[in-house]
N, C-alpha and C positions, 0 to 999 in steps of 0.2 A: 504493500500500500504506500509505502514514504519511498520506493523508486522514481515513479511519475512524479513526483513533487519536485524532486529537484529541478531537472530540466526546465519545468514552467518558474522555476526561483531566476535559473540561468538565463532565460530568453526573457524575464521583465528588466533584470537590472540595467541590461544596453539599454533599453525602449525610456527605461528613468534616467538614465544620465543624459540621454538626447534631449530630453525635455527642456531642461535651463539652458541650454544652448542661446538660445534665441533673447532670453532676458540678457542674458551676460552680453552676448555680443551690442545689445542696443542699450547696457547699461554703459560699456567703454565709449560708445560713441557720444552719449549725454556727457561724457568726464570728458572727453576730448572736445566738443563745444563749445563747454566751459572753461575749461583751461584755454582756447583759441580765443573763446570772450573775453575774460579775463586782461589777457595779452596783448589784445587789441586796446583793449580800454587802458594799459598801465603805457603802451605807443604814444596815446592821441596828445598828451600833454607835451613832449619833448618836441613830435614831428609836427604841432598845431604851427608854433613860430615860420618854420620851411615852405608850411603850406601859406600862412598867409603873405611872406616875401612874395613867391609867384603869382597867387593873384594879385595882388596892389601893384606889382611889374607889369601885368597883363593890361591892366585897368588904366584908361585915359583918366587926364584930368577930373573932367565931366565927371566921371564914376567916381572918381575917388570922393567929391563932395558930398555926394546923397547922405541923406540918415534916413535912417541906420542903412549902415555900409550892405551889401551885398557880398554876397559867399562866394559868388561865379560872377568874372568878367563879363557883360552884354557882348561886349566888343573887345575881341580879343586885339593886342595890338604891340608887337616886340618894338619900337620905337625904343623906349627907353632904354633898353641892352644897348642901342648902338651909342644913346645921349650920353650914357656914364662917359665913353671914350671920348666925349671931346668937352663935355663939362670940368672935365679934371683929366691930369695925364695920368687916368688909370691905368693904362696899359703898361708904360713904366714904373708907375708903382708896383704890377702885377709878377713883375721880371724881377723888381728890386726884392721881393716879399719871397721870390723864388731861392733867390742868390741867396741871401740871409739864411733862410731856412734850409735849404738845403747841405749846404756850406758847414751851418753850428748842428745838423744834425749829423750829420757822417762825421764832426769831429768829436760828438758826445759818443758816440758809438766806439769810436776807436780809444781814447782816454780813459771809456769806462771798460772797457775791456783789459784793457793793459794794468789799468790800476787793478781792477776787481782782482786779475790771475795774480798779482803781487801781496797782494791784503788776503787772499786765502790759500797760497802754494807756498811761498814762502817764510821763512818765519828769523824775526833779526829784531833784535831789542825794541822796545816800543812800539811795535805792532799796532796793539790792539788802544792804546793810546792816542796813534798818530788815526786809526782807521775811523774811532767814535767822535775824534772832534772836526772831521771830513762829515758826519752824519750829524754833528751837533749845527754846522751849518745850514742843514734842510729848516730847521724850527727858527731861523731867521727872517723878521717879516722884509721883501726887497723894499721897501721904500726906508726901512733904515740903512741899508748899502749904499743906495742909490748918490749921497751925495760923495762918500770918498771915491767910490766905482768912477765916478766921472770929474773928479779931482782927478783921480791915477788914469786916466783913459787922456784930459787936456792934457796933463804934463808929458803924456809920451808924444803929445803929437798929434795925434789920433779923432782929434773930435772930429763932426761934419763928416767920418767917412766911412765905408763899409767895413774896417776893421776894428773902430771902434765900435762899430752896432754887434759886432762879433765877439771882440774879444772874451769880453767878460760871462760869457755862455758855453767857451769850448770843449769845457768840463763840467760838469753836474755830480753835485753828491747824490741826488738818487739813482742815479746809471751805476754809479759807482758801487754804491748799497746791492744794487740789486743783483750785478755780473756777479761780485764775490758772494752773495750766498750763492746764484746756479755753481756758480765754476766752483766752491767747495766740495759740491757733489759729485763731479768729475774724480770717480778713483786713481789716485795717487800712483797703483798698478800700471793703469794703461799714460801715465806723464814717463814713469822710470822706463817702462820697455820702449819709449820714443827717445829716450834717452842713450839706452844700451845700443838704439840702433844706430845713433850717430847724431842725432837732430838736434839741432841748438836752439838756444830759450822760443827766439822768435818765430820759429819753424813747427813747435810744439804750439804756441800760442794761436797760431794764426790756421795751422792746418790740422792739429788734434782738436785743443778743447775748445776754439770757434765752435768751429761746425755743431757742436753739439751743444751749441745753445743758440739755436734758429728760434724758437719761440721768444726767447727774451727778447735777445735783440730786435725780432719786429716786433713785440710789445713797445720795448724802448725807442724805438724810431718811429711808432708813431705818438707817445707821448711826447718826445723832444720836438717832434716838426710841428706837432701842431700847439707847444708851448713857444716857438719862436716866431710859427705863420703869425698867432696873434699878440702876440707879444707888442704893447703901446706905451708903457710909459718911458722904456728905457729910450726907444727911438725917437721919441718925443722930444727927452730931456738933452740927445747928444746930435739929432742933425738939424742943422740950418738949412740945408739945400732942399727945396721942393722936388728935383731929379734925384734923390735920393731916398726919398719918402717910401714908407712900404706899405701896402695895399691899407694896412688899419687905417695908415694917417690921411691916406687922401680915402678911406670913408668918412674922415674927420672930416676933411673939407667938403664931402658930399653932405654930412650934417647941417650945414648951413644953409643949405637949400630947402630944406627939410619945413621952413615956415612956410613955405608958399607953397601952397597947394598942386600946384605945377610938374612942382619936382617930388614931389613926393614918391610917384613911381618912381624913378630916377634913383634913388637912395634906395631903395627897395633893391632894384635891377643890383644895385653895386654891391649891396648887401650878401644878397644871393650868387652875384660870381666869386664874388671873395670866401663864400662859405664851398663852395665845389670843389676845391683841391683838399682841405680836409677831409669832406666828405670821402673822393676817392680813396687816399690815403688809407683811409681806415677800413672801407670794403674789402680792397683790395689784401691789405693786411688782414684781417680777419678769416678772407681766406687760406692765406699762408700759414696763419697760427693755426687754424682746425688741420691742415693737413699736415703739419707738422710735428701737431701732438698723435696724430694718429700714424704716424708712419714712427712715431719713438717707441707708441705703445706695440708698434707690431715686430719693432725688431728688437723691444726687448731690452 
């Protein structure tokens, strides 16, 4: 009599585990909704400012008066991308904002590199002394440097010109802070057998434990570039020449346009090209860092 029993025990339990199928798969889609809700909504506040640059660039004068303003351009109309370029010599400030940035980022990268592999490979009396008051600099607010910074920047010479907007940037105590914790983690094993095999300091530095710190480094390059793209009071405080000006400061001089109605796209337009090379920067970067960390995790 308990033979037959079994078998029908055996052929209900598949028929009951099928059952919840169908909840579970349409409970993950309600948590995935929400969580895309969520995400969207935590977006709207940072990416609202971007959105409204392009439309107020879009928007004619005309439009920009009404009240209450309008969401969508009537009339769409690029005019003002071309007015920035001849309202101010943005286009040169655009190259100048390049130079600068580009220039103090490739040399925070290399200082911070050099120094970092020093402060955690090697080891020579006051170390860790010389390494915390390079870190004790970060908690420095810059407008108390600012005026010996450009005391010692005149006295070399230097003010009014691109080495002075440079100087004082080539080095960074956070690049510094941060190469030497990765590169501590660099085994000390794989430094000595570059060593046995003949390789000298800067051979080891530039072609062992670089490479294997591709995340920091583009972490670090793009924190540096887009601390020097916008970087304003220093440039402020040390050039005279308008042909030297970098994209912040001739938005400064698009600011004064800024009361008339007129220009108000215009400032917008300027706005919004000056924000695009950060932008890319950090795409672009972001893809490097995901594939970067995924290609450490796979080899281990």
């Amino acid at each position: 009599m308990s033979a037959p029993v079994a078998p029908a025990r055996e052929q209900a339990a598949p028929e009951a585990a099928r059952v919840p199928a169908a909840p579970v798969r349409s409970g993950r889609l309600v948590r995935r909704a929400a969580v895309s809700l969520v995400i969207g909504l935590v977006m709207l506040p940072p990416l609202f400012p971007l959105y409204w640059m392009l439309v107020s660039a879009l928007k004619g004068p005309e439009e920009l008066q009404k009240t209450p303003p309008t969401w969508f351009p009537a009339d769409v109309t690029f005019g003002a991308f071309s007015e920035v370029f001849s309202v101010v010599p943005f286009g040169r400030a655009f190259l100048n904002s390049a130079l600068i940035a580009g220039v103090s980022t490739l040399s925070v990268l290399v200082t911070s590199v050099m120094a970092g592999y020093v402060f955690a490979k090697y080891h020579f009396r006051g170390r860790d002394v010389i390494f915390w008051a390079v870190v004790a600099t970060m908690f420095l607010p810059p407008i108390v440097t600012l005026v010996p910074l450009y005391w010692l920047v005149s006295t070399m010479g230097l003010a009014d010109s691109y080495a002075g907007v440079m100087l004082p940037w080539l080095a960074n105590a956070f690049g510094i802070f941060l190469m030497r914790q990765f590169i501590a983690d660099v085994p000390d094993e794989l430094i000595d057998a570059a060593r046995v095999d003949g390789a000298g300091e800067m051979r080891i530095l530039w072609g062992v434990v670089t490479p294997l710190l591709r995340p920091a480094l583009v972490s670090l390059a793009v924190f540096a570039f887009v601390f020097h793209w916008n970087n304003f009071l220093w440039p402020l405080s040390i050039l005279q020449d308008d042909g030297k000006f970098p994209v912040v400061l001739a938005l400064g001089q698009l600011l004064s346009y800024s009361t008339s109605v007129r220009y108000q796209n215009v400032v917008m337009a300027g706005a919004l090209i000056a924000s695009v090379p950060t932008i890319l920067v950090f795409l672009l970067a972001q893809r490097v860092f995901v594939q970067s960390v995924s290609r450490t995790g796979v080899k281990g």
